[in-house]
C-alpha positions as CSV (number, residue, x, y, z in Angstrom):
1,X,88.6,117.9,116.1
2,X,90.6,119.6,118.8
3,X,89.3,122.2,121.0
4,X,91.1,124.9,119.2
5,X,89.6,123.7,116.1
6,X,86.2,123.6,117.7
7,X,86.6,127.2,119.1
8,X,87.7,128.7,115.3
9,X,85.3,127.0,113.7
10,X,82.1,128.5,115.9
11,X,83.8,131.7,116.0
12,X,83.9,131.8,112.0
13,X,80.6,130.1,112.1
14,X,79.3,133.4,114.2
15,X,80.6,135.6,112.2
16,X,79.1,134.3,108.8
17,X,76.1,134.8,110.4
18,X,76.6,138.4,111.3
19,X,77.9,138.6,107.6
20,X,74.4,137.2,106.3
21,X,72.7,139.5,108.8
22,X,74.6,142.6,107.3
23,X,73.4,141.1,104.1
24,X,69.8,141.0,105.1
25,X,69.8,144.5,106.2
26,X,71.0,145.5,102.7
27,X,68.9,142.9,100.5
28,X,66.1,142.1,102.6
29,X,64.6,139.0,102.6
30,X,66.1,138.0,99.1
31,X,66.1,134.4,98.2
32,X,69.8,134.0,98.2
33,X,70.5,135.8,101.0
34,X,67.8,132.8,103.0
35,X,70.1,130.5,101.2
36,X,73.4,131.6,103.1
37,X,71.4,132.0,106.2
38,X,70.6,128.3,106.1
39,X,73.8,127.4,104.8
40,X,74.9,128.9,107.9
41,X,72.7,127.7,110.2
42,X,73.6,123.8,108.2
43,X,77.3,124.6,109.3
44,X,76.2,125.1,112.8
45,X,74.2,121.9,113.0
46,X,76.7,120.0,111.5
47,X,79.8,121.5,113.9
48,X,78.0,120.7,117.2
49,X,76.9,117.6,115.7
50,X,80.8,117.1,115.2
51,X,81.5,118.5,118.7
52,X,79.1,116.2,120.3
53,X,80.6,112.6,118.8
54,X,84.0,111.6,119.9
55,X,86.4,111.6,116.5
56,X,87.7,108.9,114.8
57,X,91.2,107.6,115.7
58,X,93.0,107.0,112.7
59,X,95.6,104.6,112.9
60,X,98.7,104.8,110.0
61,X,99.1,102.5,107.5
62,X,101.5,99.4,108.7
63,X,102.9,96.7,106.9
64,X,99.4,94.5,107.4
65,X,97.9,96.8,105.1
66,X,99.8,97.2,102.0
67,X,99.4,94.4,99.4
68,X,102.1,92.9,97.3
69,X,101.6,93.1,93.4
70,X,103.3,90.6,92.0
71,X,106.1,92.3,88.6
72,X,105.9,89.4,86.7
73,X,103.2,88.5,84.2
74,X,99.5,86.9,85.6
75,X,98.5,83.1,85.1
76,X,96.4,83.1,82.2
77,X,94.4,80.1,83.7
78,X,92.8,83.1,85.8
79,X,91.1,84.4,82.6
80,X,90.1,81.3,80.6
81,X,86.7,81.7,80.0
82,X,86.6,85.1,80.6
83,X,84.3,87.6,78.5
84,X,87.1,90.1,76.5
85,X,83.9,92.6,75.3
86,X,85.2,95.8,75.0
87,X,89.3,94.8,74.5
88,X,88.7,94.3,71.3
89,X,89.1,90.4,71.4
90,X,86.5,87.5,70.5
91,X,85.0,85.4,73.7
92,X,86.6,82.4,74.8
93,X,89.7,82.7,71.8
94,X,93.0,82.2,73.4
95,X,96.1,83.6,72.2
């Protein structure tokens, strides 16, 4: 992530938690209100964690990755012998 990315998503990260710390002042120490708090605290984990590694580099998609599907009609040598259960054929009957 980019630095602005970074710095948005601790800033909304900080202020979920002041949201679940409203919260608490208004429902105590409900159970779902500890739920959010350690979603929360999850989130922050997980955004330095992201923060800490160097990202990915994604390369786009070139001509060495696409593969050609052949339009016409497949050998049928590739499927002698092959089970047909659940096509509704029989085993091993060619057509």
């Amino acid at each position: 992530m980019s630095t602005t990315e970074m710095m948005e998503l601790n800033r909304t990260i900080g202020h979920l938690r002041q949201c679940v710390g409203s919260l608490r002042t208004v429902y105590g120490d409900a159970v779902a209100v500890r739920r959010l708090a350690n979603d929360v605290e999850r989130l922050g984990i997980d955004a330095n964690e992201l923060d800490e590694s160097p990202p990915r580099v994604s390369r786009p998609v070139g001509e060495a990755d696409r593969v050609a599907v052949p339009e016409g009609p497949y050998d049928q040598t590739l499927w002698l012998g092959a089970d047909d259960e659940g096509v509704g054929g029989h085993p091993h009957q060619h057509r």
